[in-house]
LOSEBA-140462 format. One record per residue (C-alpha): residue number from 1; x, y, z. Coordinates in nm, 3 decimals. Layout:
+------+---------+---------+---------+
! resi !       X !       Y !       Z !
+------+---------+---------+---------+
!  NUM !       X !       Y !       Z !
...
+------+---------+---------+---------+
***
This chain:
+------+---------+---------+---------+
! resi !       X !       Y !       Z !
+------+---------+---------+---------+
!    1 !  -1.472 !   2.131 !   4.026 !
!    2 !  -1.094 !   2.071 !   3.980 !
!    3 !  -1.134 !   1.713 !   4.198 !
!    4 !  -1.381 !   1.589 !   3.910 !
!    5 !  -1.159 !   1.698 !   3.634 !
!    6 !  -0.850 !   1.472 !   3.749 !
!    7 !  -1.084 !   1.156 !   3.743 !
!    8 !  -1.007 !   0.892 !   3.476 !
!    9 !  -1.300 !   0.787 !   3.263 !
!   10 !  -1.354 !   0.475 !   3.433 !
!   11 !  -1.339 !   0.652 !   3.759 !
!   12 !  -1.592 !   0.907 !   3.611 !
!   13 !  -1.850 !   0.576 !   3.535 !
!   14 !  -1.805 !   0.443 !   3.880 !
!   15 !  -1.886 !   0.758 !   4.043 !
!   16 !  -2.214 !   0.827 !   3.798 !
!   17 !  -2.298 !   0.408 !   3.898 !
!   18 !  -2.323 !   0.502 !   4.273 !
!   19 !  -2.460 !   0.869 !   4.209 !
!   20 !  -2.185 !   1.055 !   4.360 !
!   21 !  -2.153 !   1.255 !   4.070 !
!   22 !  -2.371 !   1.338 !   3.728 !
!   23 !  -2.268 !   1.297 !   3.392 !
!   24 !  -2.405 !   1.727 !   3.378 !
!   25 !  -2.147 !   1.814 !   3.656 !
!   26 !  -1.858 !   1.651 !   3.486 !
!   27 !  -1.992 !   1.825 !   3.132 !
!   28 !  -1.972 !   2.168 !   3.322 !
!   29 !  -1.663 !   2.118 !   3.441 !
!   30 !  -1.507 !   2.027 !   3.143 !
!   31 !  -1.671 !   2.331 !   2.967 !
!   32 !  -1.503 !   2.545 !   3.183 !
!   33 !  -1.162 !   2.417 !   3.207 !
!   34 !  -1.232 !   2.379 !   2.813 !
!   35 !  -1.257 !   2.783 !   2.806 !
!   36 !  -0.981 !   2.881 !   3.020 !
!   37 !  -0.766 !   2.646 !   2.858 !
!   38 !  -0.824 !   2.721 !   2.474 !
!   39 !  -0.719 !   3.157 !   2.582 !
!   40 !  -0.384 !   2.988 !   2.689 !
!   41 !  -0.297 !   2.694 !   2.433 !
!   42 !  -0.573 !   2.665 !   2.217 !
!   43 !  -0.616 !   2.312 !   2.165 !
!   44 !  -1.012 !   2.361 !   2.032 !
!   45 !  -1.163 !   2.458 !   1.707 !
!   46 !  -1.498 !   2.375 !   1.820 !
!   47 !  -1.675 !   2.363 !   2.185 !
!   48 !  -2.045 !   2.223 !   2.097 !
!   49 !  -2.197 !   2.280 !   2.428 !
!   50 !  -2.551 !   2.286 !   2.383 !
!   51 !  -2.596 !   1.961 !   2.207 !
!   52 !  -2.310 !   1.804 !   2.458 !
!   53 !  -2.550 !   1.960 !   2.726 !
!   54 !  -2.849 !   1.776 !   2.597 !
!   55 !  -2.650 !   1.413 !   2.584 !
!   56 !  -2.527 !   1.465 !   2.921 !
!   57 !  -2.873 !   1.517 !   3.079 !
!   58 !  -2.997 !   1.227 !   2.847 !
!   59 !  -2.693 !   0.994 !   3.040 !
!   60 !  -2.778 !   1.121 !   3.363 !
!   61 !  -3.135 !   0.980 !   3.344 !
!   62 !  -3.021 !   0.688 !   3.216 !
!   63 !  -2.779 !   0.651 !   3.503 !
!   64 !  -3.025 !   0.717 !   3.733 !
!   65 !  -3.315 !   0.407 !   3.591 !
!   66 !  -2.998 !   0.261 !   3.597 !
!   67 !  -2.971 !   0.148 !   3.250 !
!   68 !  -2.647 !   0.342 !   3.090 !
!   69 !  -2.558 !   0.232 !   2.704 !
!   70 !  -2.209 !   0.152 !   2.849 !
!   71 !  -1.922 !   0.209 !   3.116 !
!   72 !  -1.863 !   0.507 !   2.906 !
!   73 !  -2.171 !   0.656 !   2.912 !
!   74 !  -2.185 !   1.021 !   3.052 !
!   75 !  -1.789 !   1.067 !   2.982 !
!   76 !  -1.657 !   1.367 !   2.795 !
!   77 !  -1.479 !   1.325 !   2.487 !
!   78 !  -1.334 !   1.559 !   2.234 !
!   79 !  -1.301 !   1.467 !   1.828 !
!   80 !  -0.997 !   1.529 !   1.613 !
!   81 !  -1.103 !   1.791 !   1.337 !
!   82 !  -1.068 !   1.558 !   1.049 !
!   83 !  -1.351 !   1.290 !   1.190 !
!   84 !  -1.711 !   1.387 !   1.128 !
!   85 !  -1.949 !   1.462 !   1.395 !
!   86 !  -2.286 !   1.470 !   1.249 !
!   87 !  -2.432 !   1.898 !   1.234 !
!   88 !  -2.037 !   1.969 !   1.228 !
!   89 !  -1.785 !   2.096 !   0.964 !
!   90 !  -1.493 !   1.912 !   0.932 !
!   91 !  -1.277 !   2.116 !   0.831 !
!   92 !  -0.944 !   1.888 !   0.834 !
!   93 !  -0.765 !   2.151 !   1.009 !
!   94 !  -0.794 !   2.388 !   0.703 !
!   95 !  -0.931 !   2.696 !   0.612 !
!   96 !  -1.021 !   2.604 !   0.282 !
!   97 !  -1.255 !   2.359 !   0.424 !
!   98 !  -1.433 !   2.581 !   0.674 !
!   99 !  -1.718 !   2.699 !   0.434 !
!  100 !  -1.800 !   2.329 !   0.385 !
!  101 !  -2.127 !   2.223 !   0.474 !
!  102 !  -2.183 !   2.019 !   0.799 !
!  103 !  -2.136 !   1.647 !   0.781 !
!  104 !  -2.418 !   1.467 !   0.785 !
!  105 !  -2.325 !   1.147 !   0.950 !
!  106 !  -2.076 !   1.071 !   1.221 !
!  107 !  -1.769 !   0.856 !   1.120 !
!  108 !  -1.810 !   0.529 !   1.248 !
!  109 !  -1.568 !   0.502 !   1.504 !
!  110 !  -1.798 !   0.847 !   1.585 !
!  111 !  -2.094 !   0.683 !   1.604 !
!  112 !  -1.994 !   0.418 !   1.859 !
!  113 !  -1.913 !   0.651 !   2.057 !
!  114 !  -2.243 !   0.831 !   2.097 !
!  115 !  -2.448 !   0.493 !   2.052 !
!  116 !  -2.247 !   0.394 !   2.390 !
!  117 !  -2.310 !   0.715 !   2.525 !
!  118 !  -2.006 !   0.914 !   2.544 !
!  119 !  -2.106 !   1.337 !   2.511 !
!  120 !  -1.911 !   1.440 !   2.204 !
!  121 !  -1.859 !   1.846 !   2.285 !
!  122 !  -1.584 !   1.965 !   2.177 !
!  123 !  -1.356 !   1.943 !   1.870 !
!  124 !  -0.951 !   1.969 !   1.848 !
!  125 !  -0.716 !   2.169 !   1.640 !
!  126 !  -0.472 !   1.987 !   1.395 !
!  127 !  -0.212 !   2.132 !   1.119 !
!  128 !  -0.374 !   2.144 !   0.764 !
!  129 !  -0.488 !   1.796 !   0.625 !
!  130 !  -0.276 !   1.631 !   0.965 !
!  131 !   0.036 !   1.690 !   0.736 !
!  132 !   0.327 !   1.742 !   1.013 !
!  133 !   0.408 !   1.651 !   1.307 !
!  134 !   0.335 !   2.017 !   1.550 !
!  135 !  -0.046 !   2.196 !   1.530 !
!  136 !  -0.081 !   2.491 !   1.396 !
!  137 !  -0.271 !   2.637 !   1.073 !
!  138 !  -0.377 !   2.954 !   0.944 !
!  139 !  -0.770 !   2.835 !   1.035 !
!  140 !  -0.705 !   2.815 !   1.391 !
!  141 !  -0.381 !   2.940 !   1.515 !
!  142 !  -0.092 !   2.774 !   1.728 !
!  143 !  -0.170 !   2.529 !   1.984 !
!  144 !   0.108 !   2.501 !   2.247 !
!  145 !   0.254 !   2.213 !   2.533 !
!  146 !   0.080 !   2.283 !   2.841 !
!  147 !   0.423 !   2.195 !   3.032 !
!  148 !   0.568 !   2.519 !   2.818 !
!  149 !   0.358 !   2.746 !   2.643 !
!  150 !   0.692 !   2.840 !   2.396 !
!  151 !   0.684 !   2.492 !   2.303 !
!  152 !   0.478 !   2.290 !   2.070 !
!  153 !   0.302 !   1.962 !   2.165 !
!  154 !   0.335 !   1.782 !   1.873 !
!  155 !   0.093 !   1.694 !   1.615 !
!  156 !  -0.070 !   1.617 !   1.407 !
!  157 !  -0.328 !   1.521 !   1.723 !
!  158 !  -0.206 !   1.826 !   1.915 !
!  159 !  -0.512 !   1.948 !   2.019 !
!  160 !  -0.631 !   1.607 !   2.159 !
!  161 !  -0.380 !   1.562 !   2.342 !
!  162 !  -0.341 !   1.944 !   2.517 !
!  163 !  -0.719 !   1.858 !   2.622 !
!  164 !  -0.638 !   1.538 !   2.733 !
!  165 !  -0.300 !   1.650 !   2.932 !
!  166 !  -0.488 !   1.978 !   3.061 !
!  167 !  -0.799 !   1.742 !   3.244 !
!  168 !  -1.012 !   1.935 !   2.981 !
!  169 !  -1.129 !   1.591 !   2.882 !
!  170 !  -1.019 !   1.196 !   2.944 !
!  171 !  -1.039 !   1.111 !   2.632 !
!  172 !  -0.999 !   1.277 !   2.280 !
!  173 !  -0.939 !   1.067 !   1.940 !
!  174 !  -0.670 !   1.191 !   1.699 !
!  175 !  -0.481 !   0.980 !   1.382 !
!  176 !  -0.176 !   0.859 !   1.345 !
!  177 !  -0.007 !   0.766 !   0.988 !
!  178 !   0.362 !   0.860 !   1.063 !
!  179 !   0.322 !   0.949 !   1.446 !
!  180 !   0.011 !   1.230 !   1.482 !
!  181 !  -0.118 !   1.013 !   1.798 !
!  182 !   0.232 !   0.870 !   1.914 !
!  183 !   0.407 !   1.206 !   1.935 !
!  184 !   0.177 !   1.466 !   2.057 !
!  185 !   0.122 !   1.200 !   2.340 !
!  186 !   0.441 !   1.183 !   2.422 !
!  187 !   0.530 !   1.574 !   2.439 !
!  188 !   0.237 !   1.635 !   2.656 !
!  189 !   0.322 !   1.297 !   2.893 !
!  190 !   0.011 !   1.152 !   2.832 !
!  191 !  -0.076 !   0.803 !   2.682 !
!  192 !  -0.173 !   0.750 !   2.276 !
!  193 !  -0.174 !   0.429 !   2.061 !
!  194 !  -0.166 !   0.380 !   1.715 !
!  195 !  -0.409 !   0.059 !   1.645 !
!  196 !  -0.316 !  -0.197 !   1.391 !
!  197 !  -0.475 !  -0.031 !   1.049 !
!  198 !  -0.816 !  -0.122 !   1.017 !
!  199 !  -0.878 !  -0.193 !   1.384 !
!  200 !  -1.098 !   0.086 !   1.427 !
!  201 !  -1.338 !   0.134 !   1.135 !
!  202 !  -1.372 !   0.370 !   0.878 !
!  203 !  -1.155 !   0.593 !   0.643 !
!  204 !  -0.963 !   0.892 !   0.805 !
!  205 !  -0.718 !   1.098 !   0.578 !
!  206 !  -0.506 !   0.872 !   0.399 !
!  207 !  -0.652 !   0.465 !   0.494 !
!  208 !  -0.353 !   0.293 !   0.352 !
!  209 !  -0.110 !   0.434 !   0.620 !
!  210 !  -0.321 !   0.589 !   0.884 !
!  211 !  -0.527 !   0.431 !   1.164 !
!  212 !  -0.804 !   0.616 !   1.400 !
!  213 !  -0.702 !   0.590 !   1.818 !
!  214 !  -0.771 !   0.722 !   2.180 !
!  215 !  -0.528 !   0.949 !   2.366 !
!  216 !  -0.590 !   0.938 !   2.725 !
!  217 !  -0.431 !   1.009 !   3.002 !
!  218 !  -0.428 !   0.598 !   3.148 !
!  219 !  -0.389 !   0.262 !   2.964 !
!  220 !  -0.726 !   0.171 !   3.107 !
!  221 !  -0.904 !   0.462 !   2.950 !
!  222 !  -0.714 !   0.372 !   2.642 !
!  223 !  -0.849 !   0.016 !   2.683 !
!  224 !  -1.220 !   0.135 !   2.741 !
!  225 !  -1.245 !   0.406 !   2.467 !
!  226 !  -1.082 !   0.177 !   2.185 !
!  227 !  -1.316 !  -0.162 !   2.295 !
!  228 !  -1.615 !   0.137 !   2.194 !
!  229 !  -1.386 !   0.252 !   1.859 !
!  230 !  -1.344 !  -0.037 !   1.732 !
!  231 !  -1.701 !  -0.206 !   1.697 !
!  232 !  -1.734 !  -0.307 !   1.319 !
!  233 !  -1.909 !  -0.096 !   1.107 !
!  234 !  -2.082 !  -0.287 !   0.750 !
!  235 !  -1.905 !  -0.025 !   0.529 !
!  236 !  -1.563 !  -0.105 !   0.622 !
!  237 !  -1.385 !  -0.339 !   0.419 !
!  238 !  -1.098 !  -0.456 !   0.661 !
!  239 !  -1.329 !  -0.482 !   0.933 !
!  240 !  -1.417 !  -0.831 !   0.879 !
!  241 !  -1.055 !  -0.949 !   0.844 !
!  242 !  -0.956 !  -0.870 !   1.263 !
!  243 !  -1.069 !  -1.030 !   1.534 !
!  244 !  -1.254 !  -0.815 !   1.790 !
!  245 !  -1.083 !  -0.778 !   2.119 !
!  246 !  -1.143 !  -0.742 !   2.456 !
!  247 !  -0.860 !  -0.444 !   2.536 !
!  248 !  -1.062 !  -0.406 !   2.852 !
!  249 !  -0.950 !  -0.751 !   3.010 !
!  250 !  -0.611 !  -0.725 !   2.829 !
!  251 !  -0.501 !  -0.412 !   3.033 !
!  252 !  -0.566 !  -0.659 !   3.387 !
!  253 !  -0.292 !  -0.900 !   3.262 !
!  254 !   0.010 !  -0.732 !   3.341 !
!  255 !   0.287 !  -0.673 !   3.194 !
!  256 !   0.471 !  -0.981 !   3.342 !
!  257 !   0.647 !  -1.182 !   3.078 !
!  258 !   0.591 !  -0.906 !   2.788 !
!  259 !   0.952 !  -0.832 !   2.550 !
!  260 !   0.905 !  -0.508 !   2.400 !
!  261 !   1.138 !  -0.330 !   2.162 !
!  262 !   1.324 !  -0.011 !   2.193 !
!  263 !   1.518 !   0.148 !   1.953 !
!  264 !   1.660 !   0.456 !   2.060 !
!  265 !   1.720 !   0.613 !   1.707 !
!  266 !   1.423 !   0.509 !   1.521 !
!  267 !   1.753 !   0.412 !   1.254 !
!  268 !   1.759 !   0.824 !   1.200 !
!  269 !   1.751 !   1.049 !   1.531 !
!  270 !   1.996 !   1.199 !   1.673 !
!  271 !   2.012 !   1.092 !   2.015 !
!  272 !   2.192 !   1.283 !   2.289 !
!  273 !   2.460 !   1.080 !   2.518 !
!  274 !   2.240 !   1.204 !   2.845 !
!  275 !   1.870 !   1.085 !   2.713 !
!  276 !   2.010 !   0.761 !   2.584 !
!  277 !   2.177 !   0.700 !   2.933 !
!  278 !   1.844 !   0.744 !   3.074 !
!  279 !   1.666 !   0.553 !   2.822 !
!  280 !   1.842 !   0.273 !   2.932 !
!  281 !   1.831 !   0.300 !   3.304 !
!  282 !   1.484 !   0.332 !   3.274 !
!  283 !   1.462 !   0.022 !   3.061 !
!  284 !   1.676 !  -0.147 !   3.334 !
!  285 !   1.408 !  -0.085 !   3.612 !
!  286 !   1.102 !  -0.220 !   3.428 !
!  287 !   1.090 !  -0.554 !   3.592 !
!  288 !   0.896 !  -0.825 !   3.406 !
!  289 !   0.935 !  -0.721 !   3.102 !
!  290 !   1.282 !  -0.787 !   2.850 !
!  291 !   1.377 !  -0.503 !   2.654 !
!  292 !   1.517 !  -0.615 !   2.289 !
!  293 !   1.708 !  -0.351 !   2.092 !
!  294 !   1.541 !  -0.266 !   1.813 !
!  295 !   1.752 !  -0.114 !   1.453 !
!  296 !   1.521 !   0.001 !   1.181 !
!  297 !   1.677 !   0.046 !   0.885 !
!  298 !   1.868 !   0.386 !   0.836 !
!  299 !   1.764 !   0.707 !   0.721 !
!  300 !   1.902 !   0.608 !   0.372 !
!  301 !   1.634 !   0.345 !   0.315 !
!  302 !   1.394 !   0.533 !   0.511 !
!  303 !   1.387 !   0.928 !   0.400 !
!  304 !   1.274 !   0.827 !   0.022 !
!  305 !   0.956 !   0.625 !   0.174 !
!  306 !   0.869 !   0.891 !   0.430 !
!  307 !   0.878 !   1.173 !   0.123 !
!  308 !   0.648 !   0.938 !  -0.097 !
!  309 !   0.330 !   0.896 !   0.202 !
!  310 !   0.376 !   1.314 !   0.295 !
!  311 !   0.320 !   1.373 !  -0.079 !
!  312 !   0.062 !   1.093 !  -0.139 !
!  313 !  -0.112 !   1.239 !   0.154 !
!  314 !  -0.142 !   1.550 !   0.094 !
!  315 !  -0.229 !   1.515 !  -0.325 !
!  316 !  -0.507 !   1.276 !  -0.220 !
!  317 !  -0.630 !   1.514 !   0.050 !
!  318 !  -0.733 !   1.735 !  -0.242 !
!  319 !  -0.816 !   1.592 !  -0.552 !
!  320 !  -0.965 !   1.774 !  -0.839 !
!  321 !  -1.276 !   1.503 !  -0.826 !
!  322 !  -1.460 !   1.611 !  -0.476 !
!  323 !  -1.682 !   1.288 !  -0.543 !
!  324 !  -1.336 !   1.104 !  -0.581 !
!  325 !  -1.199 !   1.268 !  -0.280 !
!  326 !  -1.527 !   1.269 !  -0.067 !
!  327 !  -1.370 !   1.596 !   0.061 !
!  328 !  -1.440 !   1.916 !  -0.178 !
!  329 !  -1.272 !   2.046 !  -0.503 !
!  330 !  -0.884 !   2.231 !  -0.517 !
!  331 !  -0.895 !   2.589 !  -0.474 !
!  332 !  -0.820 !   2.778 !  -0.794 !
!  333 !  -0.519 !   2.952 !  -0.637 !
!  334 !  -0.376 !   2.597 !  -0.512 !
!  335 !  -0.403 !   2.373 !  -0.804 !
!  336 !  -0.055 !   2.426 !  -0.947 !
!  337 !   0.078 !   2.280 !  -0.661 !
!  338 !  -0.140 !   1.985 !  -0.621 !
!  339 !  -0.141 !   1.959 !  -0.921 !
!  340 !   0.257 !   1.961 !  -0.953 !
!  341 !   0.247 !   1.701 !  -0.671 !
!  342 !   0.030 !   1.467 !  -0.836 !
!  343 !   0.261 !   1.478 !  -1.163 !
!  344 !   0.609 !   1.355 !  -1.187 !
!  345 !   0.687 !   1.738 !  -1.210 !
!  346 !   0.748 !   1.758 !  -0.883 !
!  347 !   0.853 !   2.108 !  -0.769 !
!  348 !   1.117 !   2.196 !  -0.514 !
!  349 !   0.974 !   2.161 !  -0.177 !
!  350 !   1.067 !   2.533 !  -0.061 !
!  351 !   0.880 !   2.674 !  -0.341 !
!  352 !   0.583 !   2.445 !  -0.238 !
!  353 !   0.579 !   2.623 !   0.105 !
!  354 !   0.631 !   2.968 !  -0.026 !
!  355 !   0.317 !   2.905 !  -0.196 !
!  356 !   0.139 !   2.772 !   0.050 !
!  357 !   0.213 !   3.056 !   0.261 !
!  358 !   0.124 !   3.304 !   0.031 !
!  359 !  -0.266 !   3.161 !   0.002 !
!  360 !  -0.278 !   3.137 !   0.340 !
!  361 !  -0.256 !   2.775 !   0.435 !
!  362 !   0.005 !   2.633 !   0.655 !
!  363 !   0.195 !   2.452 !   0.398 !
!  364 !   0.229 !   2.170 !   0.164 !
!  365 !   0.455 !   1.814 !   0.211 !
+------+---------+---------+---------+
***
């Protein structure tokens, strides 16, 4: 059903609202495109479809008593590999994690999203522990850019966004600390946002710099998916300090009167003269809105700071404490380095990766 596939989630719900379609064609569907898809660019570590089979029938009678949890009940949506999913491993995108027991609980940006209906079946790759920006790990392979296979799609969200950019699914969730939702979305064309930290509840793999949000393939699915995300949840201590919005009625605004800031450097990339010509043409034809240029600081103030979050990330990703870490304890053949990382002994980052690469994980910031 290739039509169904190209539907946006809020198309999906109005089609389910006047029973033109069923919340068990769209799963099938997206099953199948799921398996065609992962032989090609493997984007999933995980297609649950017996349980998503279950929820969907479960949304279609509620669609049909017409009482559905929400406008996104019935919709397909895949989970980033480091956010539990109750009866799931999560193995953070590591195979030192995939002998873990199954979580227990959903995360609780998780849990809205099945208390509002959404049928949770599948779940995307990611590089070990989300530590770089392209997707790929020893656990579950390379995922590649549907636009060219030889290419990567970014990370550390790759997988989301492949399944969002290949109609597997209209939404998928990924995290973003230095760009995992921003840049995957961008090499695959697609749409991702990075929500002010705390916005959507819970802890994902480092909570001081990282923030849980939708890729999707329009701003109005964006809009939908996040107003589910970011319910509170009583165990989240910054919940209380934001405001709950509604994204839903933001997106019908416009754009009309909006400044927005572009930098074309980020104050470190090199820029070629044709993409920044374009870059500004393009900002030239965006009517309505004023484009202010933007110049972060340079790479000099910037390269020490980046350094410091890769290497508190990925020490606090494995701590020696598993009840400390809420994660599981170092490998034996690992420790030296995580060790070395959490001590001002810090060892030179290419023997780091040699290491790495020797145990057979993907690598270490």
């Amino acid at each position: 059903m290739p039509g169904v596939l190209s539907l946006s989630a809020t198309e999906l719900t109005q089609q389910f609202r006047q029973s033109a379609l069923s919340p068990v064609e769209v799963l099938e569907a997206a099953l199948a495109c799921a398996e065609t898809v992962q032989a090609r660019l493997n984007p999933f570590r995980l297609l649950d479809a017996e349980p998503a089979r279950e929820a969907a029938r479960a949304s279609e009678r509620r669609w049909a008593e017409g009482e559905p949890l929400s406008a996104l009940d019935g919709v397909p949506v895949a989970i980033k590999d480091n956010q539990a999913v109750a009866g799931q491993t999560c193995a953070f995108g590591s195979r030192a994690n995939q002998h873990l027991p199954p979580a227990t609980e959903d995360a609780p940006h998780v849990a809205r999203l099945r208390e509002a209906g959404a049928v949770l079946y599948a779940r995307t790759t990611m590089p070990d522990f989300a530590w770089k920006a392209v997707t790929d790990s020893p656990l579950t392979g390379v995922t590649r850019n549907p636009w060219d296979p030889a290419l990567t799609p970014g990370g550390s969200s790759g997988g989301s966004a492949v399944a969002v950019a290949t109609r597997c699914t209209p939404i998928a969730t990924g995290s973003d600390g230095g760009g995992s939702i921003r840049i995957p979305a961008a090499f695959t064309g697609i749409y991702g946002i990075k929500p002010t930290t705390g916005r959507v509840p819970g802890v994902s793999e480092s909570p001081d710099i990282s923030a849980i949000g939708p890729l999707t393939r329009t701003v109005a699915d964006a809009a939908l998916a996040l107003s589910v995300m970011c319910r509170p949840d009583r165990g989240d201590p910054l919940a209380a300090a934001l405001m709950m919005r509604d994204f839903v009625a933001e997106t019908g605004r416009g754009v009309e009167g909006l400044r927005v800031a572009v930098s074309a450097t980020c104050g470190y990339a090199i820029l070629c003269d044709g993409l920044r010509g374009r870059l500004r043409r393009r900002g030239g034809k965006n009517a309505g809105r004023a484009h202010d240029p933007a110049r972060p600081r340079s790479d000099r103030d910037r390269a020490p700071r980046h350094d410091d979050l890769g290497c508190r990330g990925a020490a606090g990703a494995a701590r020696a404490d598993p009840l400390d870490a809420g994660i599981h304890p170092v490998p034996e053949r690992i420790r030296p380095v995580v060790d070395a990382l959490r001590s001002d002994r810090a060892i030179p980052r290419r023997r780091r990766h040699q290491h790495a690469r020797r145990e057979g994980l993907s690598g270490v910031v």
